[in-house]
Backbone as CSV, one residue per row, in Angstrom:
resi,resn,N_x,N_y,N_z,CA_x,CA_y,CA_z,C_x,C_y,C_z
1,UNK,0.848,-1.170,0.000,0.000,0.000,0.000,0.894,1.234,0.000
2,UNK,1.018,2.062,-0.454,1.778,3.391,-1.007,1.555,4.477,0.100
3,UNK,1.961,4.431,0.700,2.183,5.777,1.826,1.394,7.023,1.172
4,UNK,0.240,7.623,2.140,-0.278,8.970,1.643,1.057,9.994,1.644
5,UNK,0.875,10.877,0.968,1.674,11.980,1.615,1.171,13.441,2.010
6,UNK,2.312,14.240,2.321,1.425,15.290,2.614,1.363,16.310,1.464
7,UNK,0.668,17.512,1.642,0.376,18.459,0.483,1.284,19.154,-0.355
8,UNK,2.702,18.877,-0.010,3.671,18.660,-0.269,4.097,17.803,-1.326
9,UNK,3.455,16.689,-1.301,3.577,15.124,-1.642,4.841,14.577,-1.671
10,UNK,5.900,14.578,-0.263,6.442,14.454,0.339,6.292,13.628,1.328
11,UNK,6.933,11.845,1.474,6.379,11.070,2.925,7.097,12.081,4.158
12,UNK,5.786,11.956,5.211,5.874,12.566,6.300,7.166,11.571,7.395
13,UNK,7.774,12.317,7.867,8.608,11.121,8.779,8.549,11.772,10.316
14,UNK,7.902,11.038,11.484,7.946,11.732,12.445,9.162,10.976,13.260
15,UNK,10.371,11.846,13.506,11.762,11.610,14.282,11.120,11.659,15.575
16,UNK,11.453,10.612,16.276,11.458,10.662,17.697,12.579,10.657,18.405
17,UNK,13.079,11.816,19.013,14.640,11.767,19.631,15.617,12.168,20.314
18,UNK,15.788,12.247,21.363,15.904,13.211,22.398,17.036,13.727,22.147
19,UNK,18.461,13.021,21.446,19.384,13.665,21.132,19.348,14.652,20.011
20,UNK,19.465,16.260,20.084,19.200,16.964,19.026,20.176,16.589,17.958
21,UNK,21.276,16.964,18.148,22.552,16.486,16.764,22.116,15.069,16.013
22,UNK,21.326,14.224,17.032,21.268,13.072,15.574,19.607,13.317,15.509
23,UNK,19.135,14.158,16.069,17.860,14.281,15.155,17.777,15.126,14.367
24,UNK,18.587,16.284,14.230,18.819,16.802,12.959,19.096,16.314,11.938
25,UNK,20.414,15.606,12.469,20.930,14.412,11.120,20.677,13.675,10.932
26,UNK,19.379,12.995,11.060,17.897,12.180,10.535,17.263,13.429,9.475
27,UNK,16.929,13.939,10.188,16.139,15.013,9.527,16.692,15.583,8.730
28,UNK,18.307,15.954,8.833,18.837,16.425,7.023,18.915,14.880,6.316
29,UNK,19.249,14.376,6.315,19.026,12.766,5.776,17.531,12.752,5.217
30,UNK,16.850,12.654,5.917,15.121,12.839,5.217,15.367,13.167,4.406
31,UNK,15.454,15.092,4.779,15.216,15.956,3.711,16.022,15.976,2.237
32,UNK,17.092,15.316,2.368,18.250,15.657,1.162,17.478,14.421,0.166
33,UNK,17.076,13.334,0.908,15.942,12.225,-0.226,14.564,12.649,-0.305
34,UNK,13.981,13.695,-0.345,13.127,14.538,-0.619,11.890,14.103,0.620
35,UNK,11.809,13.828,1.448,10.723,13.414,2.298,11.124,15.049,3.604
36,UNK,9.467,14.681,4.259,9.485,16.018,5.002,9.726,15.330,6.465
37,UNK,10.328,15.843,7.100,10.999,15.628,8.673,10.142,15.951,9.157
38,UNK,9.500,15.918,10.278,8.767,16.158,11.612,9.678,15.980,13.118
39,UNK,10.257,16.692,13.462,11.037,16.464,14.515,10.530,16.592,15.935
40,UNK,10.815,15.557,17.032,9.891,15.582,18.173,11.140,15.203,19.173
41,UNK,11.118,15.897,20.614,12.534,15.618,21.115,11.765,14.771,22.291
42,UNK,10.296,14.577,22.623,9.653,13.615,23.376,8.230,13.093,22.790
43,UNK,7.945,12.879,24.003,6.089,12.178,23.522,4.984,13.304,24.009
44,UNK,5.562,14.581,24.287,4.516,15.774,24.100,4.534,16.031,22.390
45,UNK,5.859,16.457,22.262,6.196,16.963,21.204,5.619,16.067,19.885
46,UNK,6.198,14.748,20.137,5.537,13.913,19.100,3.603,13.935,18.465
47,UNK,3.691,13.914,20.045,2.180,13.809,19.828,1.300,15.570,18.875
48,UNK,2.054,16.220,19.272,1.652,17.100,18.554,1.828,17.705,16.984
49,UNK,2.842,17.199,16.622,3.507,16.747,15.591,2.347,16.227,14.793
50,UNK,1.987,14.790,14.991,1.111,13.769,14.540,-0.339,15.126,15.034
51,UNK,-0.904,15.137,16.117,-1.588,16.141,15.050,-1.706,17.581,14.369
52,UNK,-0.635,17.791,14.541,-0.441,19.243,13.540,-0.686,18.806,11.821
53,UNK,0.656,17.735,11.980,0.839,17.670,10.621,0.758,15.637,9.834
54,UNK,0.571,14.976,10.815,0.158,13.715,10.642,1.503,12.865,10.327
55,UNK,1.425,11.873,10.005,3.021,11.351,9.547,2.468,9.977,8.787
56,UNK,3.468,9.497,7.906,3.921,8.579,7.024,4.051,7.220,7.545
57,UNK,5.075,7.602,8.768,6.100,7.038,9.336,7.049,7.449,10.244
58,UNK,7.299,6.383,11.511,7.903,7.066,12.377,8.989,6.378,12.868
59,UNK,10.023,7.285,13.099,11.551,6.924,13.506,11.700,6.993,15.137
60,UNK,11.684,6.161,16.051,11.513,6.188,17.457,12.730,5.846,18.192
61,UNK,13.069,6.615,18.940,14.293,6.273,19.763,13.473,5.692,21.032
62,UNK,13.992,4.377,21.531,13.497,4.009,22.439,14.012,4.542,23.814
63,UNK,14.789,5.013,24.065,15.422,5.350,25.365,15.270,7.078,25.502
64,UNK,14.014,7.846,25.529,14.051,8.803,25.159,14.070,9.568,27.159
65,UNK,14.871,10.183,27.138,14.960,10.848,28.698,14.635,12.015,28.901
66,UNK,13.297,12.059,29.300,12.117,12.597,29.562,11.522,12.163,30.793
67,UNK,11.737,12.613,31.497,11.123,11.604,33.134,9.890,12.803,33.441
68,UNK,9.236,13.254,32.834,8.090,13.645,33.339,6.851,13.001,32.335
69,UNK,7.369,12.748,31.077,6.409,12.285,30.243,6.979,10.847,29.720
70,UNK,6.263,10.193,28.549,6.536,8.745,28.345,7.755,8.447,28.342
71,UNK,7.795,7.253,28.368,9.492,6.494,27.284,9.192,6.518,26.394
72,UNK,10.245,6.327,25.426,9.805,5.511,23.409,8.949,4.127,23.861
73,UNK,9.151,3.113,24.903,8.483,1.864,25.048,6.981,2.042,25.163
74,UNK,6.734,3.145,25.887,5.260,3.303,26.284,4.500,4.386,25.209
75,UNK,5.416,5.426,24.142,5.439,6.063,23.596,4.914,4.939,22.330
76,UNK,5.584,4.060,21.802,5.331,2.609,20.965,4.002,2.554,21.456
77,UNK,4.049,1.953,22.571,2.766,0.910,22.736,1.442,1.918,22.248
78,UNK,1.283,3.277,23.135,0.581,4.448,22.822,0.168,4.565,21.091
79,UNK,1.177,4.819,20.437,1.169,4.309,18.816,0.384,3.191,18.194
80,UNK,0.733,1.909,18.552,0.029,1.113,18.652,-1.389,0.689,18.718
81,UNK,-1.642,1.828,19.894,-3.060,0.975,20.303,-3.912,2.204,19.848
82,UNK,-3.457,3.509,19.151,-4.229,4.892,18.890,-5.009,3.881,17.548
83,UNK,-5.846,4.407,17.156,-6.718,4.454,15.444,-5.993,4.912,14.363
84,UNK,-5.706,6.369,14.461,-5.342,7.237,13.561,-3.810,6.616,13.409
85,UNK,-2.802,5.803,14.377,-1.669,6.058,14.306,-0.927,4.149,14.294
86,UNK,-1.814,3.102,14.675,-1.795,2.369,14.668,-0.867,1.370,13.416
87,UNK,-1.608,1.980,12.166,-1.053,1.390,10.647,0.101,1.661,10.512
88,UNK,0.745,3.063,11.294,2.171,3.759,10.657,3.073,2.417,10.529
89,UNK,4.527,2.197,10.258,5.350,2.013,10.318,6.384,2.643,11.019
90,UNK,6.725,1.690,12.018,7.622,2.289,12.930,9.135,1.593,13.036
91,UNK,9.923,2.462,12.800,11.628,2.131,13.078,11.849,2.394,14.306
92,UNK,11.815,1.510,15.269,12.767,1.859,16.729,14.178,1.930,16.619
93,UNK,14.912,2.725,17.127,16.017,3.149,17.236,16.727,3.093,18.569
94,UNK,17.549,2.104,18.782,17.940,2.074,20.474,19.648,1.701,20.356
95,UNK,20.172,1.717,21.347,21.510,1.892,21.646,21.412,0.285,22.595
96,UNK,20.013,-0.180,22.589,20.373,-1.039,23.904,20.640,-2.280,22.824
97,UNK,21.176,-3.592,23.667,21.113,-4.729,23.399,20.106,-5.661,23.119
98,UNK,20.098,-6.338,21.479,18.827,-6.392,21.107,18.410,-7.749,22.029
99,UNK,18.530,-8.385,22.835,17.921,-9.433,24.054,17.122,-8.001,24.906
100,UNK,17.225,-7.194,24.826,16.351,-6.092,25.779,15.399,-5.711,24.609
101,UNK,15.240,-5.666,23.263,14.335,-4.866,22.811,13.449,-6.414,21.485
102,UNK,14.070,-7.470,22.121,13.324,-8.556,21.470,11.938,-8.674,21.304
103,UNK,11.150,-8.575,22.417,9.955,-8.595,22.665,9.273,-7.408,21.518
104,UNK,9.507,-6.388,20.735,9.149,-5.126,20.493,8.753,-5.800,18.782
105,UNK,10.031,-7.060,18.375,9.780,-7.520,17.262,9.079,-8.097,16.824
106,UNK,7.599,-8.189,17.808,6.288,-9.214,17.334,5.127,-8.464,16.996
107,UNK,5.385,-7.110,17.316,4.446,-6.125,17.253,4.589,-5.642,15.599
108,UNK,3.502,-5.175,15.282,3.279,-5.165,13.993,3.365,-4.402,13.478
109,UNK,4.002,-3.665,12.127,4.655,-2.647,11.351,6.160,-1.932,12.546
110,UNK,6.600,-2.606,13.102,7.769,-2.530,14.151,8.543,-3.305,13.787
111,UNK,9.690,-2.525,12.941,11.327,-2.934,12.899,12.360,-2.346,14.218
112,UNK,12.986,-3.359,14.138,14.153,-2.437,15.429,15.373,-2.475,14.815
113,UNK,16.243,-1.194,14.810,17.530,-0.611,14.276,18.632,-0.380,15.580
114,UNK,19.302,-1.273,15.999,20.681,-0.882,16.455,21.351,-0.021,16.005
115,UNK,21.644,0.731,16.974,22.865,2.071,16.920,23.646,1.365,16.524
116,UNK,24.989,2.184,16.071,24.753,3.205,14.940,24.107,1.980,13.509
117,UNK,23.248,2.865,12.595,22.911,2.018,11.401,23.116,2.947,10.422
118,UNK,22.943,2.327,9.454,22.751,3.054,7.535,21.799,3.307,7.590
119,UNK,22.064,4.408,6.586,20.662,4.909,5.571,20.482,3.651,5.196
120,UNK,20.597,3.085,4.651,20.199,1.817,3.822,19.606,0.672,4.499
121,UNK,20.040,0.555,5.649,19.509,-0.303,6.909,18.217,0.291,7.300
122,UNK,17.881,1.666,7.262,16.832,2.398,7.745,15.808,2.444,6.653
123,UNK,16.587,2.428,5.352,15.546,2.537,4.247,14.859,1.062,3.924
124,UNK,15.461,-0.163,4.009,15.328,-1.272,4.291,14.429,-1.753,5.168
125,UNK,14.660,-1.093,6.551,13.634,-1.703,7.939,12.139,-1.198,7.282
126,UNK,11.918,0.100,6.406,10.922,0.441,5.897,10.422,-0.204,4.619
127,UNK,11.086,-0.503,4.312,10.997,-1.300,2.887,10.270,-2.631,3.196
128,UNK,10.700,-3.493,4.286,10.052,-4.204,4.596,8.768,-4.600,5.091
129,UNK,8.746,-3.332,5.952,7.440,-3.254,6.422,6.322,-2.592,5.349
130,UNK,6.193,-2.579,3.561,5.756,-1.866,3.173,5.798,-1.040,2.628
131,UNK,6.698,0.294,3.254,6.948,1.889,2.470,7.963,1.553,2.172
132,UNK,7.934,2.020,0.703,9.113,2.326,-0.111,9.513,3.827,0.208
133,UNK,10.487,3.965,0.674,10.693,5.593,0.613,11.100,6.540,-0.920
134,UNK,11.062,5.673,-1.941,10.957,6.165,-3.033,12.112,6.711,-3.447
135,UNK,13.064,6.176,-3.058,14.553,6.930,-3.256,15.662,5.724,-3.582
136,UNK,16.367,6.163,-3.653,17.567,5.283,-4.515,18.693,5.964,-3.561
137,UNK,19.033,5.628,-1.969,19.373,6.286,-1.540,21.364,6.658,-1.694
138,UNK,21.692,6.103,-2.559,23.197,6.323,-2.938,22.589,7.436,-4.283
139,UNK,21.300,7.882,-4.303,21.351,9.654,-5.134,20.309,10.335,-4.604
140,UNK,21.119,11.077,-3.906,20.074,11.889,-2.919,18.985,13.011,-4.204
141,UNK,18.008,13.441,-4.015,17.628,14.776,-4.427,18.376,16.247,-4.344
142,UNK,18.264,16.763,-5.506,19.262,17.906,-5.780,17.830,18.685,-5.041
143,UNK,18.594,20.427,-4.773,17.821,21.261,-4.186,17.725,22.111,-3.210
């Protein structure tokens, strides 16, 4: 099934990520293969994100340190069990050891990405689940 996009017609990507420097550099990565970034540094932010501007697809850091609001784990599950947000495709992104984030791989449109990964590993975990990100990512978009 072909990812809506937005009015743009651009796939939406919502970054989940508490570290700013690599959520930028997700987000110039997006942008240089022509897709639109949504950047969220928790699960306020995210959530508003998704409804400001809706998303495609979402890039989730699981270890997000925020101790007043969710984790990425409960931030997932939240995803999961919404209507509107349920279908996305989700890339978890964690630093931990994958015997800690095993359980996450039975859940559905949920790939998990070990730190550090490729573009190509990332374009892949999506590929599988479905979205093509529509790029040929060894030629980025000029622009």
């Amino acid at each position: 099934m072909p990812a809506s996009k937005s009015l743009s017609g651009m796939i939406r990507v919502l970054v989940v990520e508490d570290n700013v420097p690599q959520a930028e550099s997700l987000g110039m990565i997006l942008q240089t293969y022509g897709h639109r970034p949504l950047l969220a540094g928790d699960d306020k932010q995210a959530k508003a994100q998704l409804e400001t501007h809706g998303a495609d697809a979402v890039i989730l850091d699981l270890v997000i340190s925020n101790r007043e609001g969710m984790s990425g784990r409960e931030l997932l599950k939240w995803l999961k069990s919404e209507e509107s947000t349920k279908h996305l495709p989700v890339v978890v992104s964690t630093g931990l050891p994958e015997e800690k984030v095993e359980d996450l791989k039975a859940l559905p449109k949920v790939k998990v990405l070990i730190k550090p990964y490729t573009v190509e590993a990332l374009y892949g975990a999506f590929r599988e689940m479905g979205l093509d990100l529509d790029r040929d990512v060894s030629s980025p978009t000029k622009g």
